[in-house]
C-alpha positions as CSV (number, residue, x, y, z in Angstrom):
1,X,87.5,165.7,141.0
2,X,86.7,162.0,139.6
3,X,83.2,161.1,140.3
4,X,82.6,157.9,142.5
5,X,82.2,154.9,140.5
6,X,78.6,153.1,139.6
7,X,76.8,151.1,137.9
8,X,74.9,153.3,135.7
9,X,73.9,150.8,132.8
10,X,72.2,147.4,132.7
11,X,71.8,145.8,129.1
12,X,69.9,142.3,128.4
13,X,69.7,140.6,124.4
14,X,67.6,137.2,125.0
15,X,69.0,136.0,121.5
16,X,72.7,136.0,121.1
17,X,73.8,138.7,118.2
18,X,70.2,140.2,117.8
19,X,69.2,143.8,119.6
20,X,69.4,144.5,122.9
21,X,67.6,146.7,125.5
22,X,68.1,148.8,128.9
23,X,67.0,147.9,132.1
24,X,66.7,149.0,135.6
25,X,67.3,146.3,137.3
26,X,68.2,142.8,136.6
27,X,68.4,139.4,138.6
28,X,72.0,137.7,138.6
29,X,71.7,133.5,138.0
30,X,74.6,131.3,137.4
31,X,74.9,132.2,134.1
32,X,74.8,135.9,133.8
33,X,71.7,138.5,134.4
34,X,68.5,136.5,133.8
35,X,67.1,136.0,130.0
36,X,70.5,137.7,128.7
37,X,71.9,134.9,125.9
38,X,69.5,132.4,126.5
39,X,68.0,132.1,123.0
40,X,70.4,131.4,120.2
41,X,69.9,131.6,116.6
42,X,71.4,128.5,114.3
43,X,71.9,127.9,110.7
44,X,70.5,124.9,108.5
45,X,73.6,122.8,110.0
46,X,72.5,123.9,113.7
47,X,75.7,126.3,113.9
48,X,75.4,129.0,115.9
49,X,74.8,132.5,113.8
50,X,75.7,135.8,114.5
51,X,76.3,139.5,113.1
52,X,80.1,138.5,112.4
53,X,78.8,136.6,109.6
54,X,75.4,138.0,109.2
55,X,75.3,141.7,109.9
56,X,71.9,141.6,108.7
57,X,71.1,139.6,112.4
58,X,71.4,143.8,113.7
59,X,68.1,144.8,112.2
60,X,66.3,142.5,114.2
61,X,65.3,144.8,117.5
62,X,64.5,143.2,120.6
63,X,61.8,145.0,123.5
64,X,60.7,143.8,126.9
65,X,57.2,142.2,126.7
66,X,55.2,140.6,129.4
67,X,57.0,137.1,130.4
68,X,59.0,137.6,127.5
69,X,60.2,140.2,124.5
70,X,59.3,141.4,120.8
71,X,61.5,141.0,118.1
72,X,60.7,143.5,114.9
73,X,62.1,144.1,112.2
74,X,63.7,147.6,111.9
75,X,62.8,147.9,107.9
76,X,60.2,145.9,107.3
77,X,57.3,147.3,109.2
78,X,54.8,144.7,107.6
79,X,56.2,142.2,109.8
80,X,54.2,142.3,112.8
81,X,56.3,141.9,115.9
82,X,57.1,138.5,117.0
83,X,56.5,137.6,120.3
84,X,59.3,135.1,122.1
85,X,58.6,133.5,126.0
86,X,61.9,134.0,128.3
87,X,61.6,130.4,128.5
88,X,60.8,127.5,126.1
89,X,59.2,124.4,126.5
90,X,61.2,121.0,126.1
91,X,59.0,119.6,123.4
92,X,62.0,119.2,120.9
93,X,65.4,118.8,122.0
94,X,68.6,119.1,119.5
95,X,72.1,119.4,119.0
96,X,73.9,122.9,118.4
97,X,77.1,124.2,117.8
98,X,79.0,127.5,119.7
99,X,82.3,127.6,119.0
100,X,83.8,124.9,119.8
101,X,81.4,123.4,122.4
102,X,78.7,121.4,121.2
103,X,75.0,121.5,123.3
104,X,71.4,120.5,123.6
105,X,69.0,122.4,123.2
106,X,65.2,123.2,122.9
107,X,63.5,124.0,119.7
108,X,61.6,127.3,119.6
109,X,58.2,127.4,117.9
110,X,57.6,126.4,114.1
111,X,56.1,129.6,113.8
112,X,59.1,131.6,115.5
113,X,61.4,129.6,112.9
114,X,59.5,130.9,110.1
115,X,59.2,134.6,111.4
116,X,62.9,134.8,111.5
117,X,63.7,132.7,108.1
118,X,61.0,135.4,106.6
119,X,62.8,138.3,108.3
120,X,66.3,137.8,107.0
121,X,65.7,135.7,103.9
122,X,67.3,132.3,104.8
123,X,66.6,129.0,106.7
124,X,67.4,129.1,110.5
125,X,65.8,128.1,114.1
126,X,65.4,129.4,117.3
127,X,66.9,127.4,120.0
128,X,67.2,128.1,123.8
129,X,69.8,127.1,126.9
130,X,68.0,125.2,129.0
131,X,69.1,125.6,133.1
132,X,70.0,121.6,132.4
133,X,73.2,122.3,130.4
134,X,76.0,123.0,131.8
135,X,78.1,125.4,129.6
136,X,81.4,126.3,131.4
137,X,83.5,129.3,131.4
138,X,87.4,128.0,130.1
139,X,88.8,126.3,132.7
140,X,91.9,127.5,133.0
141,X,90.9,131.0,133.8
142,X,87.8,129.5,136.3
143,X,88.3,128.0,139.6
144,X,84.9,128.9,140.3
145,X,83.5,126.4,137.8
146,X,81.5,129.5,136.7
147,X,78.9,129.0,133.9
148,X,78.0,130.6,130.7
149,X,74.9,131.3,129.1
150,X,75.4,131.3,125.1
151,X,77.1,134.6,125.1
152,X,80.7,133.8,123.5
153,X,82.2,132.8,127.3
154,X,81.5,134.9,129.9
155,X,78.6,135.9,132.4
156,X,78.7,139.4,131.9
157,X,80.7,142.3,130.1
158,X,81.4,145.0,132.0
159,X,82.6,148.4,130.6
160,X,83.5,151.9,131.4
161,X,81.6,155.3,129.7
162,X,85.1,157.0,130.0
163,X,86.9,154.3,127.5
164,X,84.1,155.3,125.5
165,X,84.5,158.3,125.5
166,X,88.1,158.3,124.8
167,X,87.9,156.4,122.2
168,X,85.0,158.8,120.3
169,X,87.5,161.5,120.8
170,X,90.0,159.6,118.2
171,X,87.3,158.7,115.9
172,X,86.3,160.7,112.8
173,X,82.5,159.6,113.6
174,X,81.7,158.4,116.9
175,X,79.9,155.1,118.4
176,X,77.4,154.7,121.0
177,X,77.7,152.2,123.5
178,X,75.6,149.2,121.5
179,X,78.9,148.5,119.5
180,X,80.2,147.1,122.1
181,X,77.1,145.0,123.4
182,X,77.8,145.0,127.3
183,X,75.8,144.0,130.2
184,X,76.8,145.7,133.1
185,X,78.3,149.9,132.4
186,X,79.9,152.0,134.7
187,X,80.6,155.4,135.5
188,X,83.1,157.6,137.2
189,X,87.0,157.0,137.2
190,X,89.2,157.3,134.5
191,X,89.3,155.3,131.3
192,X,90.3,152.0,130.9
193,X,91.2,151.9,134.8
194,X,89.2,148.4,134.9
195,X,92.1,147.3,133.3
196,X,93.8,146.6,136.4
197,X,91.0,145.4,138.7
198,X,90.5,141.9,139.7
199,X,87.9,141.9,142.8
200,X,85.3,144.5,142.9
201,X,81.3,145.0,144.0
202,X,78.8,145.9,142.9
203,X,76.3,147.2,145.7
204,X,76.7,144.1,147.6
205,X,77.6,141.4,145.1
206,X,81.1,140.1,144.4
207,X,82.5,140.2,141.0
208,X,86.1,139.6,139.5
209,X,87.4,141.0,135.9
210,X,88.8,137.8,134.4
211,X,90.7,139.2,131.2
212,X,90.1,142.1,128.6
213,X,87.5,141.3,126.1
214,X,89.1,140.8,122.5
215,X,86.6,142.6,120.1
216,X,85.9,141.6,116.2
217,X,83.8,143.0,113.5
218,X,81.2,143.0,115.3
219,X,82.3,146.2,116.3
220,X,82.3,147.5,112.9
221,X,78.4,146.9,112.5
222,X,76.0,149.5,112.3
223,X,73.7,148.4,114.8
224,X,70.6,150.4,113.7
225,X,71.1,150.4,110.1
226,X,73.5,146.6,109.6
227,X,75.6,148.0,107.5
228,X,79.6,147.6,107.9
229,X,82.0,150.9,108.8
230,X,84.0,151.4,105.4
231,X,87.1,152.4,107.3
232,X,86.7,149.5,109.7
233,X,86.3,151.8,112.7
234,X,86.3,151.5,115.9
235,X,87.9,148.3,115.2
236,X,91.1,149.7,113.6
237,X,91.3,152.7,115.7
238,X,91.5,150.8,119.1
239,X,93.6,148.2,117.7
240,X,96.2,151.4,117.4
241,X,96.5,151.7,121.0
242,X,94.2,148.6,122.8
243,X,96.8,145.3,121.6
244,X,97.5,143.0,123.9
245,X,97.1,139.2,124.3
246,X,97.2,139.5,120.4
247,X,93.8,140.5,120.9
248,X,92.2,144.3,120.4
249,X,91.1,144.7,124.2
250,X,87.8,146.8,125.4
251,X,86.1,146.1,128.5
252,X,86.3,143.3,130.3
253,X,85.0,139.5,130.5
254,X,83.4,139.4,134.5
255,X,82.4,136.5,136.3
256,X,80.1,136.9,139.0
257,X,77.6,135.9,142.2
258,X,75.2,132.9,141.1
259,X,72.1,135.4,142.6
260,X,71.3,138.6,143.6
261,X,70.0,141.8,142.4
262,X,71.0,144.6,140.5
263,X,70.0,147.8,139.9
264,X,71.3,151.2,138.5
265,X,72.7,153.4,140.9
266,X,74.4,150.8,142.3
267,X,78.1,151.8,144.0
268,X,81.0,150.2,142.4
269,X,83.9,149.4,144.9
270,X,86.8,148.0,143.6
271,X,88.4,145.4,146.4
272,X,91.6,144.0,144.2
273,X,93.9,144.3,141.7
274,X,95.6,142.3,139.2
């Protein structure tokens, strides 16, 4: 018998690319789950970095913290944890690139800068999305005019524990879920069912599955340790049987409510399909 399906994981990262952590609960906004993807890490050139080119961004872990979160280094224990507020303060405004989209945003503090430019050994600042800019998901796929936070385009990331688990039984060494770096995780049905959704809720808030997310090298990363698989796994094992849009597919890109409330436990009812 095929459990019922539910929410049974919540997962914020306040900086793009750096650790993540488990939560409860979590308020929806506009842009996704509150504080997920709100800080952003750029290079000397105000581009946006993250552990595709730096891997060494996975050794910074991120905890929750009153009106904010810790950052620490995960091998350098003489760095004392750096404390970052959920929000900033617009004392210094500047110019940043993510992808192709370029944005304003505020400057962190001097001191955060230097914290991080200690911790991984190059120049780089601390920026964060103000609720002022408006960041949208691509058009074509959004008649909602949905918005994004500085995750790479979507509000949320949703993905199954039984594609997970399929995919560690064709794997020589298996991955926990933080390869994959998704907000929202469900239980119950079969893998890679989500697949075909389009409409679904969870507890009382509307959601649809947009498209499959493509997945990089990213995937590859070691997220305790930074270091890269040497066979490329998972990354070459799904692209064996998870090719489509000339993409390597896990999960799925979600948009969402602009508010509400969510909390583990939550039923998952799927109202649509594609």
């Amino acid at each position: 018998m095929v459990a019922p399906l539910q929410l049974t994981g919540l997962f914020l990262y306040p900086v793009k690319s750096l650790g993540g952590y488990a939560v409860p609960e979590a308020e929806v906004t506009p842009r996704g789950l509150r504080h997920d993807r709100r800080w952003l890490l750029v290079d000397e050139r105000n581009r946006f970095m993250t552990q595709r080119q730096h891997p060494e961004l996975a050794l910074l872990a991120v905890a929750p913290a009153y009106n904010g979160f810790l950052i620490s280094h995960r091998q350098r224990p003489e760095l004392l944890p750096l404390f970052i507020p959920f929000e900033a303060t617009p004392d210094r405004t500047l110019f940043v690139t993510l992808w192709d989209d370029i944005l304003w945003a505020w400057r962190g503090a001097p001191e955060a800068d230097d914290w991080l430019a200690e911790a991984l050994g190059r120049p780089c600042r601390l920026v964060y999305m103000s609720d002022m800019v408006r960041r949208d998901v691509e058009p074509a796929l959004n008649p909602e005019g949905q918005l994004v936070s500085f995750a790479d385009g979507y509000p949320f990331l949703l993905l199954g524990e039984a594609a997970l688990a399929d995919l560690n039984t064709r794997l020589a060494q298996p991955v926990p879920m933080n390869r994959f770096r998704p907000n929202l995780v469900f239980g119950g049905g079969a893998a890679y069912e989500d697949d075909k959704w389009e409409q679904f809720r969870i507890g009382d808030l509307p959601f649809r599955a947009v498209r499959g997310c493509g997945r990089c090298v990213l995937t590859t990363i070691d997220q305790e340790t930074a270091r890269r698989s040497p066979t490329s796994d998972p990354l070459r094992t799904l692209a064996t049987y998870r090719q489509a849009e000339n993409s390597t597919l896990f999960g799925q890109n979600v948009t969402g409510p602009d508010h509400g409330r969510l909390r583990v436990g939550d039923a998952l009812t799927v109202l649509s399909y594609k």
